[in-house]
HTML snippet that shows the backbone in 3Dmol.js (N, CA, C, O; Angstrom):
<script src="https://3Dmol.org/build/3Dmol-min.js"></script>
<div id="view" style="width:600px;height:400px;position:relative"></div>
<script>
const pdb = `
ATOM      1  N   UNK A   1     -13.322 -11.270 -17.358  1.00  0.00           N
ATOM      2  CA  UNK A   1     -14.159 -11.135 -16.203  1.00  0.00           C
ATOM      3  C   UNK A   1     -13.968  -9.732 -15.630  1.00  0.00           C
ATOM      4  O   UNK A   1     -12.799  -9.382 -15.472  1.00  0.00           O
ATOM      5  N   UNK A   2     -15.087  -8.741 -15.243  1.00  0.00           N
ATOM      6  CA  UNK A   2     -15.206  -7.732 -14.473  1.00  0.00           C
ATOM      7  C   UNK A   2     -15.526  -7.823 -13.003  1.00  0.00           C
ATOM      8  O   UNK A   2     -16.525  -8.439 -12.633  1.00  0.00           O
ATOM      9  N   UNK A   3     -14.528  -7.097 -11.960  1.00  0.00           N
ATOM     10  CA  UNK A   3     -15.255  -7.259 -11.241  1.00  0.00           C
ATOM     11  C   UNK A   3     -15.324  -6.151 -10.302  1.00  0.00           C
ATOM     12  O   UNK A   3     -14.403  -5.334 -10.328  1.00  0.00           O
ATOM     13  N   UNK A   4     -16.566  -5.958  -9.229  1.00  0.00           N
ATOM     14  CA  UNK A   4     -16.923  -4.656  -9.136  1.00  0.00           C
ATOM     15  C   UNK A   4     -16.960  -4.750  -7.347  1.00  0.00           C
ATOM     16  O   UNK A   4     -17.026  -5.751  -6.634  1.00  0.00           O
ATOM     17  N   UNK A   5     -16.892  -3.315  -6.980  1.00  0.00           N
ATOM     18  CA  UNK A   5     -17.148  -3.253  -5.746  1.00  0.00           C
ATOM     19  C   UNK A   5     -16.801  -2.250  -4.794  1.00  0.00           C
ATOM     20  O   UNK A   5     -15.839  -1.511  -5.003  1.00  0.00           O
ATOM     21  N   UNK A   6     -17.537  -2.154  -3.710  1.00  0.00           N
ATOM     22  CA  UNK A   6     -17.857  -1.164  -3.141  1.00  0.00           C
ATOM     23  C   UNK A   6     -17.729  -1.022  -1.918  1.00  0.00           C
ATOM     24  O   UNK A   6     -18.012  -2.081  -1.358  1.00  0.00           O
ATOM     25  N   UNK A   7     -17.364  -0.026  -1.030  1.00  0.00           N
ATOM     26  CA  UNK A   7     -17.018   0.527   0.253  1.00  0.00           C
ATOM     27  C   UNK A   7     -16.275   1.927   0.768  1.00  0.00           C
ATOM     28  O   UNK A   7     -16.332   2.930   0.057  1.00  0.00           O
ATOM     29  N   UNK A   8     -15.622   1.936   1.961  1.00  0.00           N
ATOM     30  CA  UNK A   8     -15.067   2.862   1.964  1.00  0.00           C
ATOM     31  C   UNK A   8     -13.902   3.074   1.228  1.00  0.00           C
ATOM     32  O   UNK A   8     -13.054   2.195   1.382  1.00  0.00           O
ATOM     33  N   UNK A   9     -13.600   4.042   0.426  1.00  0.00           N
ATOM     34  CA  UNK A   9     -13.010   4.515  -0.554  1.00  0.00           C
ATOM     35  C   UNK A   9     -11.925   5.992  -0.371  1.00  0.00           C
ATOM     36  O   UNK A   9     -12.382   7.122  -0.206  1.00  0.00           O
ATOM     37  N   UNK A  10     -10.822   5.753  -0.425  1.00  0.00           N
ATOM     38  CA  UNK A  10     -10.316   7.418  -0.529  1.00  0.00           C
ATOM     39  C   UNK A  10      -9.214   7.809  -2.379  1.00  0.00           C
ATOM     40  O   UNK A  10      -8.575   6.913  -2.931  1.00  0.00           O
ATOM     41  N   UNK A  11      -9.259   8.643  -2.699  1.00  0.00           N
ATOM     42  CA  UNK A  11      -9.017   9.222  -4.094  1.00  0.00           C
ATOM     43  C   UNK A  11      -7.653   8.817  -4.203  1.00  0.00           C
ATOM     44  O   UNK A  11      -7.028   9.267  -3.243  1.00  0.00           O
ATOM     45  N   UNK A  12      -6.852   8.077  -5.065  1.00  0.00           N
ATOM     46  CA  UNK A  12      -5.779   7.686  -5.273  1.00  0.00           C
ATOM     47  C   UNK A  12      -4.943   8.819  -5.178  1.00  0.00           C
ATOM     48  O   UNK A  12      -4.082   8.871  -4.299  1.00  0.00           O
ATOM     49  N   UNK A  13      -5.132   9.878  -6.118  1.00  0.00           N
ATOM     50  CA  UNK A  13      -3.909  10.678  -6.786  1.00  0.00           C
ATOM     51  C   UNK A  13      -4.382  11.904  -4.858  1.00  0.00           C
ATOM     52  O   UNK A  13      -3.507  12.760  -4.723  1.00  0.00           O
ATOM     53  N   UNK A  14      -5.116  11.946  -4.070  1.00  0.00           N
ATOM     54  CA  UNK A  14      -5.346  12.702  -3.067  1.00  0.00           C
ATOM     55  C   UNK A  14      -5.904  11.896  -1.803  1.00  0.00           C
ATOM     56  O   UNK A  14      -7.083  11.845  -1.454  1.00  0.00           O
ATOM     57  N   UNK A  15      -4.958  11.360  -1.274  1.00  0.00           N
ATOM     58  CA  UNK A  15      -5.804  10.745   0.387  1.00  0.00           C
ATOM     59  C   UNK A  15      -6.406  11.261   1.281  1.00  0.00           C
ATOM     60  O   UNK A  15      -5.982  12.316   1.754  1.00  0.00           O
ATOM     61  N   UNK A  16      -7.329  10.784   1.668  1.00  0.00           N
ATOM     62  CA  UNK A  16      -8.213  11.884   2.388  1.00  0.00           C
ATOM     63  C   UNK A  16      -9.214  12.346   1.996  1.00  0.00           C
ATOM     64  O   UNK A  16      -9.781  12.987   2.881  1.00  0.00           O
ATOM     65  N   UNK A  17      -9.915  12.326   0.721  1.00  0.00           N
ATOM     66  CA  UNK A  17     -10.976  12.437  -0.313  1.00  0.00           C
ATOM     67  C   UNK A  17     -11.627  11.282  -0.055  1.00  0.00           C
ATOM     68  O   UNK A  17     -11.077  10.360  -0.657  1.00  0.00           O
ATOM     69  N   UNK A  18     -12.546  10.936   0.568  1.00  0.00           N
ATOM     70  CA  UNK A  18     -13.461   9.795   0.365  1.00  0.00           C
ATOM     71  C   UNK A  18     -14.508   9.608  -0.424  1.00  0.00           C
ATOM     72  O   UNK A  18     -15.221  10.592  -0.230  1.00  0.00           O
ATOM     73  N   UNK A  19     -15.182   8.688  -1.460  1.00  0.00           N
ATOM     74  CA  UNK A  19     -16.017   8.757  -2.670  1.00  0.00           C
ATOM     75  C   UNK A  19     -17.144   8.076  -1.827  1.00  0.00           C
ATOM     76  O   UNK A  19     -17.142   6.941  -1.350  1.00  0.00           O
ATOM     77  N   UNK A  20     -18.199   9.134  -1.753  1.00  0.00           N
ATOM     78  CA  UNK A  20     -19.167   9.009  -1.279  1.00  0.00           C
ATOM     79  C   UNK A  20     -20.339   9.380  -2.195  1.00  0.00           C
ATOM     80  O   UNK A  20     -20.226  10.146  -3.152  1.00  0.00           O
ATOM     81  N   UNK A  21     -21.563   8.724  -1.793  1.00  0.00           N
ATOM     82  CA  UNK A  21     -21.981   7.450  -0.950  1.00  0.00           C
ATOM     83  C   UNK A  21     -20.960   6.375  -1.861  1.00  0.00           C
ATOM     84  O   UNK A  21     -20.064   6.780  -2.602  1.00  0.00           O
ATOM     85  N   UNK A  22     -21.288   4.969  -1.642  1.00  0.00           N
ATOM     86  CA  UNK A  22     -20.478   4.167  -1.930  1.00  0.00           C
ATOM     87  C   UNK A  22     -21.082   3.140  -3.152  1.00  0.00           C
ATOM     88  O   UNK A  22     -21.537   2.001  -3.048  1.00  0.00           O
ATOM     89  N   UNK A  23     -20.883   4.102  -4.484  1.00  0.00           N
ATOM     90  CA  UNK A  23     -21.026   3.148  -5.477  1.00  0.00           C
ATOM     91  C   UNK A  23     -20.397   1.825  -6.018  1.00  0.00           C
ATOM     92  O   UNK A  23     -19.346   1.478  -5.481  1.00  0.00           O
ATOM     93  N   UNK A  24     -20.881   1.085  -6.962  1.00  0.00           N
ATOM     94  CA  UNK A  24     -19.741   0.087  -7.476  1.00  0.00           C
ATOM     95  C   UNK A  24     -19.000   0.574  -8.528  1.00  0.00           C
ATOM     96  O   UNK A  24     -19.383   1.082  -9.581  1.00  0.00           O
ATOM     97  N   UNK A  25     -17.426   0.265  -7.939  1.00  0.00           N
ATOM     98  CA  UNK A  25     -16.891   0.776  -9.152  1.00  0.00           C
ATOM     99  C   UNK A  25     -16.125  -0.178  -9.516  1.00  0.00           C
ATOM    100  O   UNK A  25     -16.211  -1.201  -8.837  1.00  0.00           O
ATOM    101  N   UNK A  26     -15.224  -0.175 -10.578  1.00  0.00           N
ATOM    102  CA  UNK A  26     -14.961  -1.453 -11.118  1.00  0.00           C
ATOM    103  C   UNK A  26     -13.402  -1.531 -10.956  1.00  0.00           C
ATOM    104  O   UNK A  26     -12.742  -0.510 -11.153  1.00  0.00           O
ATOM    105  N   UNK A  27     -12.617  -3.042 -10.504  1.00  0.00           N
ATOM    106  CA  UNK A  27     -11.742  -3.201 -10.119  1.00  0.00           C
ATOM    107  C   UNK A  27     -10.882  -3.071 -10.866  1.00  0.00           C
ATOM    108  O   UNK A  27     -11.048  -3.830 -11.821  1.00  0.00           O
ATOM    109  N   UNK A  28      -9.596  -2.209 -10.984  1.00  0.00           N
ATOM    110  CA  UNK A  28      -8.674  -2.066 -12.177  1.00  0.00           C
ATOM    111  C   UNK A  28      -7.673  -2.338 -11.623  1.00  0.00           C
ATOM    112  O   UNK A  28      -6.785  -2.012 -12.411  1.00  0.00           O
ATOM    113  N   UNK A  29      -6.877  -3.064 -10.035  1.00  0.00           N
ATOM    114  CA  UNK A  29      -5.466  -3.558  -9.686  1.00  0.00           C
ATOM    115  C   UNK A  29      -5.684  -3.470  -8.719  1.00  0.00           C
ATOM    116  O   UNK A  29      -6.876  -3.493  -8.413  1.00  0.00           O
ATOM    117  N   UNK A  30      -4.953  -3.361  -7.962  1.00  0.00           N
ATOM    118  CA  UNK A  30      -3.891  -3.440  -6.356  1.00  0.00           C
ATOM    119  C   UNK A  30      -2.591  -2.516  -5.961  1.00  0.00           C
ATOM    120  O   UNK A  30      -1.663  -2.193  -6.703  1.00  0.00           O
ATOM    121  N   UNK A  31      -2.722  -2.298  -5.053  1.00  0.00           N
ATOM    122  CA  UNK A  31      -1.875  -1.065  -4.367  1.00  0.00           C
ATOM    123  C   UNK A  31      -1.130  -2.182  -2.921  1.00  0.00           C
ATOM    124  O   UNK A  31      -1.748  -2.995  -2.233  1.00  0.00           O
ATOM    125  N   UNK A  32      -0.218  -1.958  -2.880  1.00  0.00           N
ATOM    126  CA  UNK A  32       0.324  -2.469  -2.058  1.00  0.00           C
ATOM    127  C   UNK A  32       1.130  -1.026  -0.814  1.00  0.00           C
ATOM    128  O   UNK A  32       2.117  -0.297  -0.916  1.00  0.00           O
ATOM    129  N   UNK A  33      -0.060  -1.230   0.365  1.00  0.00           N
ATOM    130  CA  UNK A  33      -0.077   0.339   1.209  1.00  0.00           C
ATOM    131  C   UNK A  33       1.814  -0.440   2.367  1.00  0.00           C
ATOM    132  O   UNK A  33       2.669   0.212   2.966  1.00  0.00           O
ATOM    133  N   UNK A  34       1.738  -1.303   2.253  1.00  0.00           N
ATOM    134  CA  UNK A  34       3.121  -1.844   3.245  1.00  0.00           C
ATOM    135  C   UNK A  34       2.359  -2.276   4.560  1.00  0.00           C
ATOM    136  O   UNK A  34       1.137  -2.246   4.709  1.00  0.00           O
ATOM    137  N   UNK A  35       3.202  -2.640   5.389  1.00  0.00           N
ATOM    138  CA  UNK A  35       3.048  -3.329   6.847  1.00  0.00           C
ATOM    139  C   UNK A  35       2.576  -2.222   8.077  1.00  0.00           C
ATOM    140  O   UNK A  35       2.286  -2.716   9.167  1.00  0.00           O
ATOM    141  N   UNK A  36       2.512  -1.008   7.944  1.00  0.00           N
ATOM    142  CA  UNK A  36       2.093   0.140   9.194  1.00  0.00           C
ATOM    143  C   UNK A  36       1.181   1.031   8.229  1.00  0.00           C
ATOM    144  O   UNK A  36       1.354   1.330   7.047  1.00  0.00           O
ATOM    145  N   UNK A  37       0.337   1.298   8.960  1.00  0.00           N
ATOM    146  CA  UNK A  37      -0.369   2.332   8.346  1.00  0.00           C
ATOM    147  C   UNK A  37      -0.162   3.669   8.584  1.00  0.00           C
ATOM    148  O   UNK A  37      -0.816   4.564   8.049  1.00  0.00           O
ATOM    149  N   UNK A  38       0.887   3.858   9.511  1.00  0.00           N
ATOM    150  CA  UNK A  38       2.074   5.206   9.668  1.00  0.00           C
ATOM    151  C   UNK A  38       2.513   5.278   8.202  1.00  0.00           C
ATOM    152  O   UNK A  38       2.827   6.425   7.883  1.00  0.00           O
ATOM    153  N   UNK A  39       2.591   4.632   7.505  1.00  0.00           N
ATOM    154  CA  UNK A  39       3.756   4.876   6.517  1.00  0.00           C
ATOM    155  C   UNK A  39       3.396   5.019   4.747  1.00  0.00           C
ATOM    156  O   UNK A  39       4.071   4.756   3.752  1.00  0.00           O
ATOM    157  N   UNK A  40       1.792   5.646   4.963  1.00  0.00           N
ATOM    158  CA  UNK A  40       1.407   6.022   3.791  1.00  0.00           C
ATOM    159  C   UNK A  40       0.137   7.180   4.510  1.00  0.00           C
ATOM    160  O   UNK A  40      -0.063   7.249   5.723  1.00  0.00           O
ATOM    161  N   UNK A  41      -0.761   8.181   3.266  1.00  0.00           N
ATOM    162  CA  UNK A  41      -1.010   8.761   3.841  1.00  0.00           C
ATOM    163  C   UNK A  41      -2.323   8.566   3.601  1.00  0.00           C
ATOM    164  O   UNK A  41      -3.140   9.479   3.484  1.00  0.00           O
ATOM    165  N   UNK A  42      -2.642   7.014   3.493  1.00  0.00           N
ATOM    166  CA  UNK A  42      -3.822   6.531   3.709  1.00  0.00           C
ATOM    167  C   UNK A  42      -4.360   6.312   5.050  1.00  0.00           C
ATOM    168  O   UNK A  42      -5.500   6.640   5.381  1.00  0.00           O
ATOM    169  N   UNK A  43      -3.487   5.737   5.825  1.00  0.00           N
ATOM    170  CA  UNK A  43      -3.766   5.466   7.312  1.00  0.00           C
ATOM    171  C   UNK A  43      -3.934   3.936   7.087  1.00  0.00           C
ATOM    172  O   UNK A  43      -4.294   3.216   8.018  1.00  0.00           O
ATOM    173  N   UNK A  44      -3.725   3.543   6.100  1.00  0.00           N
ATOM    174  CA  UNK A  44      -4.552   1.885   5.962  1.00  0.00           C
ATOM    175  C   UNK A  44      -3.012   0.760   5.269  1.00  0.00           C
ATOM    176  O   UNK A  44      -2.195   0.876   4.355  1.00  0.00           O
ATOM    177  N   UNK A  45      -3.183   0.174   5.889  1.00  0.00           N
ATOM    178  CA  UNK A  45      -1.633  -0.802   5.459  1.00  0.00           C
ATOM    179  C   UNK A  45      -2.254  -2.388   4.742  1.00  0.00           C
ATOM    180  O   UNK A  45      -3.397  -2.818   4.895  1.00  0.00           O
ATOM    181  N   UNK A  46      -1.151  -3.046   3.959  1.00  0.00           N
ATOM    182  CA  UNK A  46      -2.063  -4.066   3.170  1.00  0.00           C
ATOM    183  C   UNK A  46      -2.330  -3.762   1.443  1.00  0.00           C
ATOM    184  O   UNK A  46      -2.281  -2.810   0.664  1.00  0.00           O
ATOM    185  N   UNK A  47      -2.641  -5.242   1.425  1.00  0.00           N
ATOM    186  CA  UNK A  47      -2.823  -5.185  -0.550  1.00  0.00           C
ATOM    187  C   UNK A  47      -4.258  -4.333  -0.364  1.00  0.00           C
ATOM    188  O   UNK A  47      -4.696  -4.479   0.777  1.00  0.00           O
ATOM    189  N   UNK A  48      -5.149  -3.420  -1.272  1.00  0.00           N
ATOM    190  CA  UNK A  48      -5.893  -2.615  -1.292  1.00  0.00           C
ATOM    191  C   UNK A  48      -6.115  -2.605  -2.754  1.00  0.00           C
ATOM    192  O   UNK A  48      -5.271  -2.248  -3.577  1.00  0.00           O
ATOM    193  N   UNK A  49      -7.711  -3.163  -3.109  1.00  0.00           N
ATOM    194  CA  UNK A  49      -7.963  -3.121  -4.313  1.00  0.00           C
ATOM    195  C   UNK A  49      -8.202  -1.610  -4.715  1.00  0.00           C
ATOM    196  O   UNK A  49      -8.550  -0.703  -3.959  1.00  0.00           O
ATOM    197  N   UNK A  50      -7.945  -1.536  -6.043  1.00  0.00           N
ATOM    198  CA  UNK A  50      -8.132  -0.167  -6.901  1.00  0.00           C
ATOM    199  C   UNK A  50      -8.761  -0.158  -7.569  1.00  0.00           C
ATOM    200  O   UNK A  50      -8.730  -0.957  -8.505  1.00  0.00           O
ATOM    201  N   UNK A  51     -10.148   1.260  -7.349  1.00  0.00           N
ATOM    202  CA  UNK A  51     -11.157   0.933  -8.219  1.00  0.00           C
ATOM    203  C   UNK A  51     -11.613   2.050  -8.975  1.00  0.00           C
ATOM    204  O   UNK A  51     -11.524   3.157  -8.444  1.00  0.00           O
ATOM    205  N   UNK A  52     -12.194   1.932 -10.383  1.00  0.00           N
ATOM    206  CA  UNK A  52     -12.347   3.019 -11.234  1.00  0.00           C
ATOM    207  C   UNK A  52     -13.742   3.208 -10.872  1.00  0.00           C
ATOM    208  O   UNK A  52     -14.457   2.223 -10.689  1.00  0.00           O
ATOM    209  N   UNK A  53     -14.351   4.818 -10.712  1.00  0.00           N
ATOM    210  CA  UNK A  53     -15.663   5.425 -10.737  1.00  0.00           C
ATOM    211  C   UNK A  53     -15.414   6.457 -11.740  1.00  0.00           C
ATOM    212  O   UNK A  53     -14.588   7.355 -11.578  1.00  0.00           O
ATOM    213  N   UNK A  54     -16.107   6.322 -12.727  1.00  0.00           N
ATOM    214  CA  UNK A  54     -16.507   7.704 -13.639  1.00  0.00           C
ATOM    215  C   UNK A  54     -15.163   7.985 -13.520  1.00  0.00           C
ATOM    216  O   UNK A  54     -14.777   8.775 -12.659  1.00  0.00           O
ATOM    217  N   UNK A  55     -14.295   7.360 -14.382  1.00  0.00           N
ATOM    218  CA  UNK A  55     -12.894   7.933 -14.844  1.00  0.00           C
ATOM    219  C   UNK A  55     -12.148   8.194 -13.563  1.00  0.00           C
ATOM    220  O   UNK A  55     -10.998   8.430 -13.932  1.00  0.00           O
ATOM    221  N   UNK A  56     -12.191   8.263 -12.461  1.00  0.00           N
ATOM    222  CA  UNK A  56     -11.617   8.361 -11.475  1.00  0.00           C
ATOM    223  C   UNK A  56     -10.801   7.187 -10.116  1.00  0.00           C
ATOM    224  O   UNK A  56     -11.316   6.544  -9.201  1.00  0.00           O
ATOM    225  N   UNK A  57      -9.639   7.310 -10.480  1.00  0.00           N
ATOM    226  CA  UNK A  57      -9.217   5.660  -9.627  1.00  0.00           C
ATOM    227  C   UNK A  57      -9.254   5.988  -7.763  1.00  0.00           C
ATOM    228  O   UNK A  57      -8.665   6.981  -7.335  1.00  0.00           O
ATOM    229  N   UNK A  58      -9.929   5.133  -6.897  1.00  0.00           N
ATOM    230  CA  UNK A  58      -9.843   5.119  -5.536  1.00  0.00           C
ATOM    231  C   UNK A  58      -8.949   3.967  -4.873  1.00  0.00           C
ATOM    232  O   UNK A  58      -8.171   3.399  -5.640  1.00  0.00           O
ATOM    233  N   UNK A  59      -8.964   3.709  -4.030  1.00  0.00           N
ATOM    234  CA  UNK A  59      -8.130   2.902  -3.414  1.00  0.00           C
ATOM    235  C   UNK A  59      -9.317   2.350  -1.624  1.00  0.00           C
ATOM    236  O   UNK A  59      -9.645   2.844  -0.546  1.00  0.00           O
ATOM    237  N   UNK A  60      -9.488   1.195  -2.342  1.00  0.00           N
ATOM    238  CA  UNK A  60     -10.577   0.410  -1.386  1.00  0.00           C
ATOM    239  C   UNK A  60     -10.244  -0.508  -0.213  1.00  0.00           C
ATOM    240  O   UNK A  60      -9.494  -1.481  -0.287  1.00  0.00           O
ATOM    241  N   UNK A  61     -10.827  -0.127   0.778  1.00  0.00           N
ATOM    242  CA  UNK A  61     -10.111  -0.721   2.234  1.00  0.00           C
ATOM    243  C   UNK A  61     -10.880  -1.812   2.262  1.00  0.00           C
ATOM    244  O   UNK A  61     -10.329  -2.777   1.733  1.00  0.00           O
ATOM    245  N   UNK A  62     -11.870  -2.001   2.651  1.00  0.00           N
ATOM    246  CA  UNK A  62     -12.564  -3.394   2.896  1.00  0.00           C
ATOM    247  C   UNK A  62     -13.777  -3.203   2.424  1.00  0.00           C
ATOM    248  O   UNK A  62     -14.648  -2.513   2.954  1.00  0.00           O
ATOM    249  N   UNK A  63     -13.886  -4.015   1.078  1.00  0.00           N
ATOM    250  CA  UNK A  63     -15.492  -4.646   0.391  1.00  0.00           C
ATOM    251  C   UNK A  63     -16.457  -4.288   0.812  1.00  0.00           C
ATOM    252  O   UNK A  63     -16.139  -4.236   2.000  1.00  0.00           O
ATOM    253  N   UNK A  64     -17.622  -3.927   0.768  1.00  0.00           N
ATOM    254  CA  UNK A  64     -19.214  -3.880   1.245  1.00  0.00           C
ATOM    255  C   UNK A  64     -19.561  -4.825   0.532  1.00  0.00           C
ATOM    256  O   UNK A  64     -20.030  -5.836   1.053  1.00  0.00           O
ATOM    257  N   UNK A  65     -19.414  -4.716  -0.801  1.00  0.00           N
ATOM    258  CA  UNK A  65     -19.945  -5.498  -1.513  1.00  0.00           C
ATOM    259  C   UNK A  65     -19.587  -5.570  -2.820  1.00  0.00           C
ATOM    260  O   UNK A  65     -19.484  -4.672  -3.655  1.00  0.00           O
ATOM    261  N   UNK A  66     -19.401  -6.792  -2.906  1.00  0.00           N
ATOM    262  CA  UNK A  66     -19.190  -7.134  -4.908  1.00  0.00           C
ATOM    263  C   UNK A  66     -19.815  -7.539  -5.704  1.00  0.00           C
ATOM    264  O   UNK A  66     -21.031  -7.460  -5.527  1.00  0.00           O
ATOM    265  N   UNK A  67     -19.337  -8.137  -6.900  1.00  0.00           N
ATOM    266  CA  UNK A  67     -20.281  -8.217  -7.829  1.00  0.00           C
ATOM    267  C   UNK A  67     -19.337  -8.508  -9.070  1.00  0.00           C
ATOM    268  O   UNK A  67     -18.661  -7.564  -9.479  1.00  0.00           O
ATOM    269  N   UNK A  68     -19.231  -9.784  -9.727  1.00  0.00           N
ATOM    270  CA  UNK A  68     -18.955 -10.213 -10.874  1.00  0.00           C
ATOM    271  C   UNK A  68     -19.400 -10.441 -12.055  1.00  0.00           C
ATOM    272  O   UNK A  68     -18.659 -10.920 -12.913  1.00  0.00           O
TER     273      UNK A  68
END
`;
const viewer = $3Dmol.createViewer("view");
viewer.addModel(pdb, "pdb");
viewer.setStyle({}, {cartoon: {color: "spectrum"}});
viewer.zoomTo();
viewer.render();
</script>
C-alpha cells in the first residue's frame, strides 16, 4: 500500500525550507520531533510523517490531504 499526502511541509536535511505549493508526496516514515517544539529546529513537536517529492524527503505537520 502507498500512501500519499499533502500540506505544510519543511525540507528534512534543512528546516525552514518549506515545499511549496503543496503537492502529494508519498509517505516514506516518521520522525519523532519530541514533546516541545523548543527542542528541534522545526518549531513543531510530535510523530511527523515523512514524505518523498521528486527525490527529496520533507517532514509533514498536519495533512491537507491524502490519498491511498
Amino acid at each position: 500500500m502507498r500512501i500519499y499526502a499533502s500540506g505544510e511541509a519543511q525540507r528534512l536535511n534543512a528546516p525552514g525550507e518549506f515545499l511549496s505549493p503543496n503537492p502529494l508526496g508519498r509517505v516514506v516514515g516518521v520522525i519523532d520531533l519530541g514533546s516541545n517544539n523548543g527542542s528541534n529546529d522545526f518549531g513543531w513537536c510530535g510523530l511527523k510523517a515523512v514524505i518523498d517529492f521528486e527525490g527529496e524527503e520533507f517532514v509533514l505537520d498536519f495533512p491537507e490531504f491524502t490519498r491511498i
